[in-house]
C-alpha positions in Angstrom: 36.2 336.2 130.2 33.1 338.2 129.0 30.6 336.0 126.6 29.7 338.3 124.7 33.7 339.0 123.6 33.1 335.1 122.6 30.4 335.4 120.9 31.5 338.4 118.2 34.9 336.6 118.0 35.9 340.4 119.2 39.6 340.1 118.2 39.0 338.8 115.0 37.9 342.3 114.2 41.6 343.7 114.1 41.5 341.6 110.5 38.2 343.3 108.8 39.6 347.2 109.7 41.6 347.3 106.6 38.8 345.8 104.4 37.9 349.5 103.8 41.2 351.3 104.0 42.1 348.7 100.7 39.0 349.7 99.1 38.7 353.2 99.7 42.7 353.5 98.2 41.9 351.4 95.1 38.9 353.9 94.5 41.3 356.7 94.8 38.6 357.8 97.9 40.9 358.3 100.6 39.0 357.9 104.2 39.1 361.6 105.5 36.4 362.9 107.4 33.6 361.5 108.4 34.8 358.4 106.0 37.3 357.6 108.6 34.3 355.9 110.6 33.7 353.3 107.9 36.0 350.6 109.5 34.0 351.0 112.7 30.8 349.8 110.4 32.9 346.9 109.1 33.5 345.8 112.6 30.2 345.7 113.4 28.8 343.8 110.9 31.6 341.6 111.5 30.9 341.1 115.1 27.1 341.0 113.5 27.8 337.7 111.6 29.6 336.0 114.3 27.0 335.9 116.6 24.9 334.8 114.0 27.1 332.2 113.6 26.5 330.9 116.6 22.6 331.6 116.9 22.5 329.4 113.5 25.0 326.6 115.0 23.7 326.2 118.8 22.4 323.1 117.8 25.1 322.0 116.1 27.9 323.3 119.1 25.9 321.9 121.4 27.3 318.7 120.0 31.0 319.8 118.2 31.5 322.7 120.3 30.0 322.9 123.8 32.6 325.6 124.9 31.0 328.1 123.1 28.5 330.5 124.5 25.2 329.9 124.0 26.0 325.9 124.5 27.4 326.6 127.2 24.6 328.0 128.9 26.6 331.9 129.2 24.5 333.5 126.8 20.7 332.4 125.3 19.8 332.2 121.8 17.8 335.3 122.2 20.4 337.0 123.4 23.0 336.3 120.7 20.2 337.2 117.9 19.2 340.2 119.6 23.0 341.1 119.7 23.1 340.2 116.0 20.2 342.4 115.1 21.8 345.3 117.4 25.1 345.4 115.8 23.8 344.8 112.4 21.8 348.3 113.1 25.1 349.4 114.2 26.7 349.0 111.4 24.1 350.6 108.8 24.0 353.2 110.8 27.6 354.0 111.3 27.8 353.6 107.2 25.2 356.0 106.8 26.7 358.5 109.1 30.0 358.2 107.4 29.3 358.2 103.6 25.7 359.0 103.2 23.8 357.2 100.6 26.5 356.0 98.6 28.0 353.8 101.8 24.6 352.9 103.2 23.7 351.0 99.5 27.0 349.2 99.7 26.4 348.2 103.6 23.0 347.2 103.0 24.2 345.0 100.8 26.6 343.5 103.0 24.2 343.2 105.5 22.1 341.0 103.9 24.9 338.4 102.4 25.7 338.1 105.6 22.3 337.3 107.0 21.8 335.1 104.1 24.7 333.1 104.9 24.4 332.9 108.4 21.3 331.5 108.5 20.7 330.0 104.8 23.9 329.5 102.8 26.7 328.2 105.1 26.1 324.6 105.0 25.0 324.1 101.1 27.9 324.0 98.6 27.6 327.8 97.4 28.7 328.6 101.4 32.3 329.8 100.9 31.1 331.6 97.8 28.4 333.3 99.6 31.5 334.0 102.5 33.8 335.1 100.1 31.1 337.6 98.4 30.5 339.1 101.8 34.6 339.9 102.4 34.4 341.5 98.7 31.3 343.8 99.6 33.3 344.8 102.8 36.1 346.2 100.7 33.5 348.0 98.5 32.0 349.4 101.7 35.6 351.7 101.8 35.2 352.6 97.7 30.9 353.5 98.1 29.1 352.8 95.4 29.6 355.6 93.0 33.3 354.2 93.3 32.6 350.6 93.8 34.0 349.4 90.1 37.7 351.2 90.7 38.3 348.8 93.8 36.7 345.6 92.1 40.3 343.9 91.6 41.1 344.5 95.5 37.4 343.3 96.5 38.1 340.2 94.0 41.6 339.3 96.0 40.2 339.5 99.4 37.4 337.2 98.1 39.1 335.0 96.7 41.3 334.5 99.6 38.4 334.1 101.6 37.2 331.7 99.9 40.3 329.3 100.1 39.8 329.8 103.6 36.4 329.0 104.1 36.8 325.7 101.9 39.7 324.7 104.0 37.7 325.4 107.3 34.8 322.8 106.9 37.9 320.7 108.3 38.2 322.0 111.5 36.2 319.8 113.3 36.6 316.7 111.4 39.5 317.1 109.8 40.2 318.3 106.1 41.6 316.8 102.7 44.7 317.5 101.1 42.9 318.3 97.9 41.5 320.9 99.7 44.4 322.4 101.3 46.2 321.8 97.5 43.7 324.0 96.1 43.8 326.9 98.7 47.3 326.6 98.7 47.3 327.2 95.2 44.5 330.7 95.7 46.8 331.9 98.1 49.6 332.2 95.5 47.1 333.2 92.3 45.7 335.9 95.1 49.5 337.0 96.3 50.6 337.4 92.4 46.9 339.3 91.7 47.6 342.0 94.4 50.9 343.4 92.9 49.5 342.9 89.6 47.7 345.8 88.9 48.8 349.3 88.5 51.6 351.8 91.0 51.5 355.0 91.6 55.3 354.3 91.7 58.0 352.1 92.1 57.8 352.7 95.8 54.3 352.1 96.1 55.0 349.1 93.9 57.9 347.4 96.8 55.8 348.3 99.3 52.7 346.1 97.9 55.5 343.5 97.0 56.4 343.8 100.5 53.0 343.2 101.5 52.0 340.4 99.4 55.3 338.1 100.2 54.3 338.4 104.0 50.9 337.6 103.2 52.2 334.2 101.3 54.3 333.6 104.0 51.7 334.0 106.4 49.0 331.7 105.1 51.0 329.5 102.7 53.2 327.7 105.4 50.3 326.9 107.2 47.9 325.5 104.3 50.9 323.4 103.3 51.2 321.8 106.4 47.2 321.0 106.3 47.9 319.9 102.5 50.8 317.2 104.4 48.8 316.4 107.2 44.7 317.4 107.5 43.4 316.7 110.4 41.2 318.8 112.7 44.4 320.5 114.3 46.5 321.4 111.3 43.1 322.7 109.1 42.0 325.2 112.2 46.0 325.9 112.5 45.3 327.4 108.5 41.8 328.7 109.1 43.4 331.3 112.1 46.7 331.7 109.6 43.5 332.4 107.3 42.2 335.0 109.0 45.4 337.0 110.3 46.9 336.5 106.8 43.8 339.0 105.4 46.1 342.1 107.6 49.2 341.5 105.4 46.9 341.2 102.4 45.1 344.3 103.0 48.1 346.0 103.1 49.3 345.2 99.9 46.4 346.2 98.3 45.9 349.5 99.8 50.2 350.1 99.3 50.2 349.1 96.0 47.0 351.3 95.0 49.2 354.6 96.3 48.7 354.6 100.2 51.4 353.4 102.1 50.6 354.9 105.1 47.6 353.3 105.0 49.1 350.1 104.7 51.5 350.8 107.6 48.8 351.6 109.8 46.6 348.3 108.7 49.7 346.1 109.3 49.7 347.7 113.4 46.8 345.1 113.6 48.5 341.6 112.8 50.6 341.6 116.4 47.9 342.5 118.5 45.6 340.2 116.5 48.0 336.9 116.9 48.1 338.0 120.2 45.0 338.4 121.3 43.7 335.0 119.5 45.4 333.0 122.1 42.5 333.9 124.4 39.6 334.2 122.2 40.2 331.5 118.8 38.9 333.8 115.9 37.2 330.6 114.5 
């Protein structure tokens, strides 16, 4: 398999395309046009952090994880950051292109919490906050900035769920706690209950975010409650990928909920493929 689809964790991407859809239907911004690009920057800058990741950790995967690229010898250190840098121009410039000004603010912003987790944040306490800020901003990418405070609620649920998540993944190596998998367990149903909380177009609009949120529960909470029961290594990376895929059912509930089912429809195409495509490349 191709390093570089390592590296960026390419797969993983399916789970950030409806970061923007969510954010750009709770702003009442629907992507048309040239807006129709923005999920292309989120991936990106996704793809961005994650080889960032792994320029920050080569020391460290050199010892937890030698299977990984660049301790694997595959790909050099310069070549991850330079593919870091690369995509992280990608992005800002695929924002720009898209939504002008008002998506190139939000985007730079994104840019650098993600930088500054990468290569600062990650391993100090404030880490999953500075992760979970990063997922917010990526849902505020699809609202812009003029529109950034009508899609605060859906940039607050995805953040919070990332979080959880996160938290719950500083396990995966060494195993977990099951204080830890209490508490995500417990965000995953406070985030559920937040995304069909606020305002429907209509009662449809309403069962179809209802929809939305009990798949995501279902998604993510069987699997933190069997790291809560048992949290080693295995079960906690078993939650962090149940994590990840359960942001698709999430988005969708947001973005259904706010008045665009289709929207939500389309976002939910990505869950299969994603589940199947992580059994060749882990998204963690």
């Amino acid at each position: 398999m191709n390093p570089y689809v390592q590296l960026v964790r390419a797969p993983a991407a399916l789970t950030v395309l409806g970061d923007t859809v969510a954010g750009a239907a709770a702003s009442g911004r629907p992507l048309t046009g040239r807006r129709l690009l923005l999920p292309l920057a989120s991936v990106a800058l996704y793809w961005s952090g994650m080889a960032l990741n792994d320029w920050s950790d080569r020391r460290l995967d050199a010892v937890e994880r030698p299977e990984r690229p660049i301790p694997s010898g595959r790909i050099s250190p310069n070549a991850a950051l330079a593919t870091a840098v690369g995509l992280s121009a990608a992005g800002l410039g695929i924002a720009a292109w898209a939504g002008g000004r008002d998506s190139l603010r939000v985007a730079g912003l994104l840019t650098a919490a993600v930088w500054s987790y990468d290569t600062v944040l990650k391993s100090t306490p404030v880490g999953p906050v500075a992760m979970a800020a990063c997922r917010g901003l990526d849902v505020l990418l699809g609202a812009g900035h003029a529109r950034s405070g009508a899609a605060l609620p859906a940039a607050a649920a995805l953040a919070s769920h990332t979080l959880a998540v996160t938290a719950l993944s500083r396990g995966e190596v060494h195993g977990g706690s099951s204080a830890t998998a209490t508490a995500a367990l417990g965000g995953t149903a406070v985030t559920a209950l937040a995304a069909i909380g606020g305002p429907a177009p209509s009662p449809r609009h309403r069962l179809a975010g209802v929809a939305g949120a009990v798949a995501y529960a279902a998604t993510v909470g069987r699997a933190q409650y069997a790291a809560l029961v048992d949290p080693t290594a295995a079960s906690v990376r078993q939650a962090t990928k149940a994590g990840i895929h359960g942001m698709v059912p999430l988005q969708s509930a947001l973005a259904a909920r706010s008045g665009s089912v289709l929207g939500a429809a389309l976002v939910s195409l990505a869950l299969p493929l994603a589940r199947r495509l992580s059994r060749k490349v882990s998204p963690t």
